[in-house]
C-alpha atoms as one frame of an Amber mdcrd trajectory, in Angstrom:
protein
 -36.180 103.420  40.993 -36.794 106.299  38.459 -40.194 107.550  37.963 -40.731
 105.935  34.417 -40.545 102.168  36.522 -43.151 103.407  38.810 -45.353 104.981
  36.454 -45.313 101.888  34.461 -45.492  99.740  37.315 -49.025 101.343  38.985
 -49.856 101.217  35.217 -49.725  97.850  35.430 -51.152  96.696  39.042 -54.016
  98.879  37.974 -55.316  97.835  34.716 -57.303  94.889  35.593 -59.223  97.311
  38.633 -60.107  99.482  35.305 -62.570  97.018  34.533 -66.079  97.332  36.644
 -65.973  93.883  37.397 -63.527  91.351  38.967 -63.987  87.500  38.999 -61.910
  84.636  40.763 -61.773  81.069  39.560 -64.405  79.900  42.056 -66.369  82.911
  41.081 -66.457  82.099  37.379 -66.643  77.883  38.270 -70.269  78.843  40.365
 -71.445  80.993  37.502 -70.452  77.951  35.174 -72.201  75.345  37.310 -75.135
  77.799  37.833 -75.915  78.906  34.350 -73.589  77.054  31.409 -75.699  74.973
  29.154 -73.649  71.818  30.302 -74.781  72.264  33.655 -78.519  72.537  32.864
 -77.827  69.092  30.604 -76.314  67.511  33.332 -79.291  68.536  35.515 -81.829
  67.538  33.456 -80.144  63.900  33.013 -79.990  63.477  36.364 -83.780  64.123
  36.803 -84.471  61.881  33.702 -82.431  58.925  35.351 -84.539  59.922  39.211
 -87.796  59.047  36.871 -86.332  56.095  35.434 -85.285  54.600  38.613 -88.950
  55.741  39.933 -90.386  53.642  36.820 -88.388  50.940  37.675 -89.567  50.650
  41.302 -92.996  50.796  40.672 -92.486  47.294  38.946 -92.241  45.514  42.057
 -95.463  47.620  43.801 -99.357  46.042  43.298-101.194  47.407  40.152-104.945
  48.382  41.110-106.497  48.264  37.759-110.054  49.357  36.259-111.281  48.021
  33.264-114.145  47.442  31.466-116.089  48.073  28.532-119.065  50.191  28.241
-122.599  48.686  26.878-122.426  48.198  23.471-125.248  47.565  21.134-125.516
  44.698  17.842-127.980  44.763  15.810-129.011  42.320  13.021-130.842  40.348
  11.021-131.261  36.217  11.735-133.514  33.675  10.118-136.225  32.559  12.432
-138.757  29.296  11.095-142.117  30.124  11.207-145.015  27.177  12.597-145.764
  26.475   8.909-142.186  25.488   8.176-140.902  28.316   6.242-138.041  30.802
   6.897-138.803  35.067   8.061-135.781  36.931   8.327-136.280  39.284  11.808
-134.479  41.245  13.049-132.444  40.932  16.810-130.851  42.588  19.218-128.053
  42.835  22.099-126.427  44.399  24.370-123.777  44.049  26.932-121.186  45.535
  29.334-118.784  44.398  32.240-116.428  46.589  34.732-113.626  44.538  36.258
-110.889  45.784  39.572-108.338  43.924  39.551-105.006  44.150  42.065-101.647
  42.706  40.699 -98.596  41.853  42.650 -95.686  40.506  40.963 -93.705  38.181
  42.799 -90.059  38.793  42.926 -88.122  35.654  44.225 -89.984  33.459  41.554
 -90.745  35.906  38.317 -94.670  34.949  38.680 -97.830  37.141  38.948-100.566
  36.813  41.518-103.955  38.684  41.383-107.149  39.003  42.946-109.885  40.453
  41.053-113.814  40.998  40.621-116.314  42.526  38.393-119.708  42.191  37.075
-121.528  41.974  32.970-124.504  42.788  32.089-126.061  40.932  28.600-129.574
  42.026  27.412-131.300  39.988  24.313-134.025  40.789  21.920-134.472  37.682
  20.037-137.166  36.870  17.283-139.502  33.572  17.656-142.211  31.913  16.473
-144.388  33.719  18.871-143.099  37.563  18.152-140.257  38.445  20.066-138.389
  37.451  23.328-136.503  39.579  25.723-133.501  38.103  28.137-131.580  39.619
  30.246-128.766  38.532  33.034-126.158  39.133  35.040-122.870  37.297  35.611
-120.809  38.757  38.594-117.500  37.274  39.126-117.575  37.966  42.886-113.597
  37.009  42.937-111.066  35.501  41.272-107.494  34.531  42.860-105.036  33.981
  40.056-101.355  33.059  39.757 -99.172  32.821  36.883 -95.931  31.571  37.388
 -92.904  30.392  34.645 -90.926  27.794  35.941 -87.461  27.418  35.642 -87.229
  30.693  33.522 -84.888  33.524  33.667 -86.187  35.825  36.184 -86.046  39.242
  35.018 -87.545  40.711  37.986 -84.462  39.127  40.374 -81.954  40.386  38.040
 -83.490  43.967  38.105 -83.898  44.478  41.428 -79.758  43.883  41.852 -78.279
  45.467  39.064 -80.646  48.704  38.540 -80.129  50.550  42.213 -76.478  50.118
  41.002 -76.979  51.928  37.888 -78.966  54.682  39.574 -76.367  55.221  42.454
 -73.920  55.030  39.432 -75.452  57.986  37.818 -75.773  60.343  40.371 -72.005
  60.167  41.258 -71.944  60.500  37.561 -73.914  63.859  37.884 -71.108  64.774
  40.355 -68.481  64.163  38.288 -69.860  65.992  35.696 -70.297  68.852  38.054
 -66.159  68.516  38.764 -65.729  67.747  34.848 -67.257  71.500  34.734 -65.530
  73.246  36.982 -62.567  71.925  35.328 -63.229  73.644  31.894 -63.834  76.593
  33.555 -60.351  76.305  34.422 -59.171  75.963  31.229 -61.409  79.118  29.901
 -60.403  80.707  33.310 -56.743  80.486  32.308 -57.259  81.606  28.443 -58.767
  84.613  29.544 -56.245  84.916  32.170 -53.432  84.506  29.862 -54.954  87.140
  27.538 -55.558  89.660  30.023 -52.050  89.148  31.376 -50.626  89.212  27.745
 -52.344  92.313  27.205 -51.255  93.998  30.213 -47.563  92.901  29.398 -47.968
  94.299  26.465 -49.059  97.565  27.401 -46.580  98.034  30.030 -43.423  97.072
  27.417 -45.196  99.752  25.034 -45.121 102.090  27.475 -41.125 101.483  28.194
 -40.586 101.021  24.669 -41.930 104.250  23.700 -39.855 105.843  26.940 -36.855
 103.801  25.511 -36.750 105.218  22.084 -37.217 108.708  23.185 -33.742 108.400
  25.488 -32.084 106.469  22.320 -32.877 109.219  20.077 -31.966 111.436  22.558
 -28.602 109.533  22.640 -28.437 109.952  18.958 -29.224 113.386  18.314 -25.881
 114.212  20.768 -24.060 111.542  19.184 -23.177 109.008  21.906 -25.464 106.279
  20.020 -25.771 105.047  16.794 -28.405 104.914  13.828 -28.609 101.279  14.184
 -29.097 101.130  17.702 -32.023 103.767  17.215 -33.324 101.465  14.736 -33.567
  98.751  16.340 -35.316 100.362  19.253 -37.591 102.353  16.776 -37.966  98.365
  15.922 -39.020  97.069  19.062 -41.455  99.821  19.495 -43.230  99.108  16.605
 -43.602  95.301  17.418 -44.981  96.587  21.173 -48.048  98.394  20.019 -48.217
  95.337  17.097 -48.369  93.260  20.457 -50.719  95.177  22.039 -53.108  94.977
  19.050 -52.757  91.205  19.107 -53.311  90.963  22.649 -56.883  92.800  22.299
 -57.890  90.517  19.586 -56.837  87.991  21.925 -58.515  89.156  24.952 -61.725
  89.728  23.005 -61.771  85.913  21.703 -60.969  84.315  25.215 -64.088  86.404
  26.430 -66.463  85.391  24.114 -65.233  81.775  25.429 -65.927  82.158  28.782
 -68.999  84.246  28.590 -70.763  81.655  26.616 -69.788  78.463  28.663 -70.288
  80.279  31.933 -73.621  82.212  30.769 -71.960  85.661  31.683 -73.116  88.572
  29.517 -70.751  91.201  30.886 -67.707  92.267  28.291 -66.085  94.425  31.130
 -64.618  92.289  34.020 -61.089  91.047  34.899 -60.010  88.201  36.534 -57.655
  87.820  39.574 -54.995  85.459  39.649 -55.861  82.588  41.920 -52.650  82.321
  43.916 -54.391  81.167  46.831 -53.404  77.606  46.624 -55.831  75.180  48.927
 -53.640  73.133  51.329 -54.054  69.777  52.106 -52.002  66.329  52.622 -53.139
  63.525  50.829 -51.408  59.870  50.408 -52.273  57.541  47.746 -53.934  54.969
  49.453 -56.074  57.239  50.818 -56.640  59.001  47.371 -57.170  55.075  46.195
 -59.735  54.358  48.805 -61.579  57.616  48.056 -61.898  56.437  44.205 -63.000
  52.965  44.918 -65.775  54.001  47.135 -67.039  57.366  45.605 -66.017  57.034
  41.595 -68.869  55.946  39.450 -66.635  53.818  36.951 -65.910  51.313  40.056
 -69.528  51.035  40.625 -69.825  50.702  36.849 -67.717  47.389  37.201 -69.924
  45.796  39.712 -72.750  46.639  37.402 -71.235  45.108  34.095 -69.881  42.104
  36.713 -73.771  41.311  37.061 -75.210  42.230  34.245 -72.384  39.505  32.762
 -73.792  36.907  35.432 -77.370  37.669  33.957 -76.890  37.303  30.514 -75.404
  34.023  31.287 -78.534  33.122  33.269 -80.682  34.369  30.558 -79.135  32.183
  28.498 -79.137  28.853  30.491 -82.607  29.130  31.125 -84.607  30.235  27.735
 -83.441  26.646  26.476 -87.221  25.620  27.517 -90.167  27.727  28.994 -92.918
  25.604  31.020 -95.992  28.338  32.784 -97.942  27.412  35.209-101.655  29.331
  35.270-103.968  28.403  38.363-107.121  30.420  39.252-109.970  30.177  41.838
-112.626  31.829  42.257-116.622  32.396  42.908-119.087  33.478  40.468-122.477
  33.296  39.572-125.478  34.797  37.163-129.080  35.890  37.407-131.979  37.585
  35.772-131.311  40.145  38.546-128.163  42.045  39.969-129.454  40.863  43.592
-130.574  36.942  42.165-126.999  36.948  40.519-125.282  37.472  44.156-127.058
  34.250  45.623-125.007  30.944  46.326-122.109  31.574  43.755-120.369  28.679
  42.785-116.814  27.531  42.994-114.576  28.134  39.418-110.998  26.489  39.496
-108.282  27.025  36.408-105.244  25.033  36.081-102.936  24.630  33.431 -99.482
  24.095  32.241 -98.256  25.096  29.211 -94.651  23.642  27.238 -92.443  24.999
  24.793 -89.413  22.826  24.487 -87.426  22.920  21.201 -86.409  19.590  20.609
 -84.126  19.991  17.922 -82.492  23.636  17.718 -78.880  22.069  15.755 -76.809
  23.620  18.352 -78.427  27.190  18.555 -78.962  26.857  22.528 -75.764  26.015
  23.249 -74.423  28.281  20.922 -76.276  31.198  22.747 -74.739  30.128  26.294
 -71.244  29.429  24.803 -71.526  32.891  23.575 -72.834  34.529  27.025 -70.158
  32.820  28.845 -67.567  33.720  26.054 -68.448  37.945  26.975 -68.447  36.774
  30.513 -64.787  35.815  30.255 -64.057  38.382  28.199 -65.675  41.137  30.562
 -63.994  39.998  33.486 -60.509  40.369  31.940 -62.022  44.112  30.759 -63.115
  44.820  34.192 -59.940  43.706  35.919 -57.910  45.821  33.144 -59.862  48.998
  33.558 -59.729  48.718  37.312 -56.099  48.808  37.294 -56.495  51.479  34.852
 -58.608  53.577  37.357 -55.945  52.912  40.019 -53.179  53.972  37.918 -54.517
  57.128  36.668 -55.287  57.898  40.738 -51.909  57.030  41.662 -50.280  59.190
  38.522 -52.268  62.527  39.518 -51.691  62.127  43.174 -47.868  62.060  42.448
 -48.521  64.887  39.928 -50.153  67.272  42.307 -46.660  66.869  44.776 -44.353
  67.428  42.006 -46.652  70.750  40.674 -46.709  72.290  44.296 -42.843  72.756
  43.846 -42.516  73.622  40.262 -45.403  76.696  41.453 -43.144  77.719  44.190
 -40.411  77.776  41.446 -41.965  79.623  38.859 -43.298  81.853  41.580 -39.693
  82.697  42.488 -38.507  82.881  39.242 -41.298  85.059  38.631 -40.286  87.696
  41.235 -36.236  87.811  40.432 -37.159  87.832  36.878 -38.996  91.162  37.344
 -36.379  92.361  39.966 -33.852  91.771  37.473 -35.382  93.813  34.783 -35.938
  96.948  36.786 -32.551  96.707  37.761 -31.712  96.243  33.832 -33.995  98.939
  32.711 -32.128 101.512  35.566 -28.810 100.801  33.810 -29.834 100.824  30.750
 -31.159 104.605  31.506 -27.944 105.714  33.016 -25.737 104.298  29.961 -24.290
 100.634  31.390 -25.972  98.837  29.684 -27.326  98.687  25.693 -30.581  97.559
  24.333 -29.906  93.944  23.704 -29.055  92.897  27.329 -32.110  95.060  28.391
 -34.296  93.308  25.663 -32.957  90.004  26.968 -33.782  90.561  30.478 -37.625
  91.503  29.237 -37.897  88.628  27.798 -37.269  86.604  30.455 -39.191  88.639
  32.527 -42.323  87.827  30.432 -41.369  84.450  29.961 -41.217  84.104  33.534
 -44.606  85.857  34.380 -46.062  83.229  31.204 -44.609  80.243  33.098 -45.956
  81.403  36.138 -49.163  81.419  34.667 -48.458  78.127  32.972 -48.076  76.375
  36.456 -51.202  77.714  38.385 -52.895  76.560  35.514 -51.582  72.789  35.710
 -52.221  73.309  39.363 -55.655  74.094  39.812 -56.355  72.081  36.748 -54.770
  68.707  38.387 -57.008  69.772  41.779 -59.991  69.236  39.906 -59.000  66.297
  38.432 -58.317  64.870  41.662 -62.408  65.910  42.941 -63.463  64.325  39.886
 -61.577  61.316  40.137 -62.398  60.591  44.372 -65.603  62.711  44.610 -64.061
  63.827  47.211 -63.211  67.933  48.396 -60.062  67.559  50.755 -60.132  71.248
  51.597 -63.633  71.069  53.869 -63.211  67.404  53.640 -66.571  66.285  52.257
 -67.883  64.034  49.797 -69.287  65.905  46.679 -71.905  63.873  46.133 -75.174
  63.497  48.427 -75.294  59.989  50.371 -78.831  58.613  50.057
């Protein structure tokens, strides 16, 4: 090997060690799911969707409420008849307050409300008379008040809830998850750009270098006449097109940067990135791949979900033909001139009542509304059925896809190798004279079509791996779920 090769060739190994700092693709997928603006989206959503799921648990707790209203004072002016038969306007006064507690529990298996509550009020007159002016003042303490309200036979919103919305928030944290895997899988992509640059640039770099060694022995050649000015030409030719290449590959280089910095919140303009040829290894079959899916993907929980929420809008339907509520209420209270009179042998208070709204003629717009809810129902379960096949296929498809891309890597790996072996080789002969430029230039060619297509399949690779987390939630490296069982 002649000392041009090997000066080109440690040229080469050693350009991306130039830079000050190296990253490999789990290196630049952490600092994407650590600091890229997706991830702190996808974070944030998740913790909006916790407090959503908190709100909607705190339906089904008891409510301890306060209310009241402070004393308030009306004044005004009222007609009072005097002893001689005539009218003296005079003015009059009140005032009054109450504070109520009151503790709410909805009731889940029917829809209803029950309550317990007490309070007190407070009313204080100044009223005119005949005489001058008279002054009243009592209190009327509800010492407590038992309370139901209860719809029958309507659509219970509260029963429906309480099935379909732990769904939805198990749904969306394997959707945080996936959106985790869905970024680690553009980092791939960006990964790869930069990669391809940085390769593209070093290839170019190293065929200046040759090309520029190249011309000098063609000249050479030239000047003693064993070449001719054609042959020069077209390797002054190819020179000029290398360090045209090498300018495009630093334009290049500089745009797949800017890329990756700002998705993965890097600031640093001077790093390289090592080929990930480390490929993980693992065996996986389809049905196992399939049974990962249906248990961890959020899309198959998403079917159960639509599955009820179909059920419930029929419900809803069926039942808000007619609404009949049923209000009862018992309870002690009392009032006095005093707080402590007021307390004394309260009396009984009882409330019932039922109240109707029945729509006797609607022309058809009842049944139109449950024809319609059980028309979507139909409808949804041939959707559902579709897109779980859909799901299934698109498992089955990548699992047979990552099999068929762990040989084609081993391929272009090989190819990889003999393509560069056969260009040294080339580029030897073609220094001693037994070979010309065009069978050299071939053999670079496919030397840097090889190294591209190399490239080309770890890319493909590591991109179908992460499909395959996203789809199953699944890592089969450290074999672990991705997502956090709760």
């Amino acid at each position: 090997m002649n000392k041009l090769y090997i000066a080109t060739l440690l040229l080469f190994i050693a350009l991306p060690s130039l830079a000050q700092n190296e990253f490999s693709l789990f290196g630049i997928i952490e600092k994407a799911q650590e600091n890229s603006p997706r991830a702190k989206q996808a974070e944030t959503r998740k913790e909006n969707r916790y407090w959503q799921y908190r709100f909607f648990k705190s339906n089904y707790n008891p409510q301890l409420v306060l209310s009241g209203a402070l004393p308030g004072i009306n004044r005004s002016v009222i007609d009072v008849t005097q002893p001689d038969g005539s009218l003296r306007s005079l003015p009059t006064q009140t005032t009054n307050g109450n504070l109520n507690l009151g503790l709410r529990q909805p009731i889940t298996l029917t829809g209803g409300e029950i309550a317990i509550n007490t309070g007190i009020g407070r009313n204080t007159s100044i009223l005119p008379d005949a005489d001058g002016e008279s002054f009243f003042k009592n209190w009327n303490p509800n010492i407590f008040n038992l309370s139901l309200s209860q719809p029958l036979f309507a659509f219970n919103t509260l029963k429906w809830d309480k099935k379909i919305e732990p769904i939805r928030f198990e749904e969306s944290k394997r959707e945080y998850a996936e959106e985790v895997e869905l970024i680690s899988r553009t980092s791939v992509e960006l990964f790869f750009d930069y990669l391809d640059a940085q390769v593209n640039l070093q290839v170019a770099k190293f065929n200046q270098l040759n090309n520029n060694k190249i011309y000098d022995i063609e000249n050479n050649r030239y000047n003693i006449g064993t070449t001719s000015k054609d042959k020069l030409l077209q390797v002054e030719l190819q020179k000029l097109r290398s360090e045209q290449d090498v300018e495009s590959a630093n334009l290049a280089i500089q745009s797949a940067r800017f890329e990756l910095n700002r998705f993965t919140g890097l600031t640093n303009n001077d790093f390289s990135l090592v080929l990930p040829e480390e490929i993980p290894s693992f065996e996986i079959s389809t049905e196992k791949a399939l049974e990962y899916a249906r248990n961890n993907r959020s899309d198959y929980l998403a079917l159960e979900r639509r599955r009820l929420e179909a059920n419930r809008d029929v419900s809803r339907a069926k039942k808000q033909r007619f609404q009949i509520d049923l209000n009862a209420s018992f309870g002690r209270n009392n009032t006095g001139n005093t707080f402590i009179e007021s307390l004394r042998d309260p009396t009984n208070s009882q409330r019932v009542n039922i109240g109707l709204n029945v729509p006797l003629v609607t022309w058809g717009r009842n049944e139109a509304s449950l024809k319609i809810a059980q028309a979507n129902k139909v409808l949804e379960d041939y959707t559902i059925e579709q897109d779980e096949i859909n799901f299934d296929q698109e498992v089955i498809t990548l699992v047979s896809r990552i099999d068929v891309l762990n040989i084609q890597l081993k391929i272009a790996k090989k190819s990889d190798e003999v393509a560069q072996q056969r260009y040294n080789i080339a580029l030897s002969r073609y220094e001693i004279g037994k070979i010309d430029i065009t069978n050299l230039n071939i053999a670079l060619q496919e030397k840097d079509n090889a190294k591209r297509s190399y490239l080309s399949a770890l890319r493909d690779y590591w991109r179908a791996y992460f499909d395959l987390r996203r789809l199953t939630l699944y890592d089969f490296t450290n074999k672990q779920l991705l997502y956090k069982v709760e």
